[in-house]
C-alpha positions in Angstrom: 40.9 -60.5 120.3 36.9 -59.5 120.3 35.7 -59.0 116.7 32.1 -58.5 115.8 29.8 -61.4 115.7 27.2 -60.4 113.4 26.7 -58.2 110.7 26.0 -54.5 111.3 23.1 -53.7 109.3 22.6 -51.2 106.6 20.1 -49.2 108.8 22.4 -49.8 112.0 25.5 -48.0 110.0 23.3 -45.3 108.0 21.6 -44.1 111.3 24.9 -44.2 112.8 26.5 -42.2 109.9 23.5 -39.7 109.8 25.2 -36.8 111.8 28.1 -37.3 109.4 26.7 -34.9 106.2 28.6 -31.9 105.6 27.1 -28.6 105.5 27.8 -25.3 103.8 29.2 -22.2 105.5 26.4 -19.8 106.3 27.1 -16.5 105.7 25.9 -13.2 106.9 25.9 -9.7 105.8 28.3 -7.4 106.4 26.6 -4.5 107.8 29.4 -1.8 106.8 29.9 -2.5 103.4 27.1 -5.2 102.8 29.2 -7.6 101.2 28.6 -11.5 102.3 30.8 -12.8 105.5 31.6 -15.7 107.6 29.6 -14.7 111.2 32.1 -14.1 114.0 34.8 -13.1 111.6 36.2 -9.4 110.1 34.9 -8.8 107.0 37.6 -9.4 103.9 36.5 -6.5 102.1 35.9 -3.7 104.4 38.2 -5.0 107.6 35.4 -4.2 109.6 34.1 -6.1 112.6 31.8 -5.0 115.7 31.9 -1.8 114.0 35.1 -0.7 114.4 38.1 -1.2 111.9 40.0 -3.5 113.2 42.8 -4.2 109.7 43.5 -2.0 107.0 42.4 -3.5 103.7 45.0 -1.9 100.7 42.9 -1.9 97.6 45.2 -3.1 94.7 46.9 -0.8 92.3 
């Protein structure tokens, strides 16, 4: 069984961990209603995408 013989050191794992940090969604703008979506994705509020309706959004009673 091969187990390490040495140590890793602390800037060995950080630089190996540096590609780890999450980042936060970017959004975009929704050009039919303006309202803040995920890129590549139909808009929640308005349904649209590409410019054409693609679901129906029912607005709530």
């Amino acid at each position: 069984m091969a187990v390490p013989k040495k140590k890793t050191s602390r800037a060995k794992r950080d630089s190996r961990r540096s590609h780890d940090a999450l980042t936060a969604p970017q959004y975009s703008k929704c050009p039919q209603c303006q309202e803040p979506k995920l890129p590549h994705r139909v808009c929640r509020h308005c349904g649209y995408y590409n410019g054409k309706e693609v679901i129906k959004i029912e607005t709530p009673a």
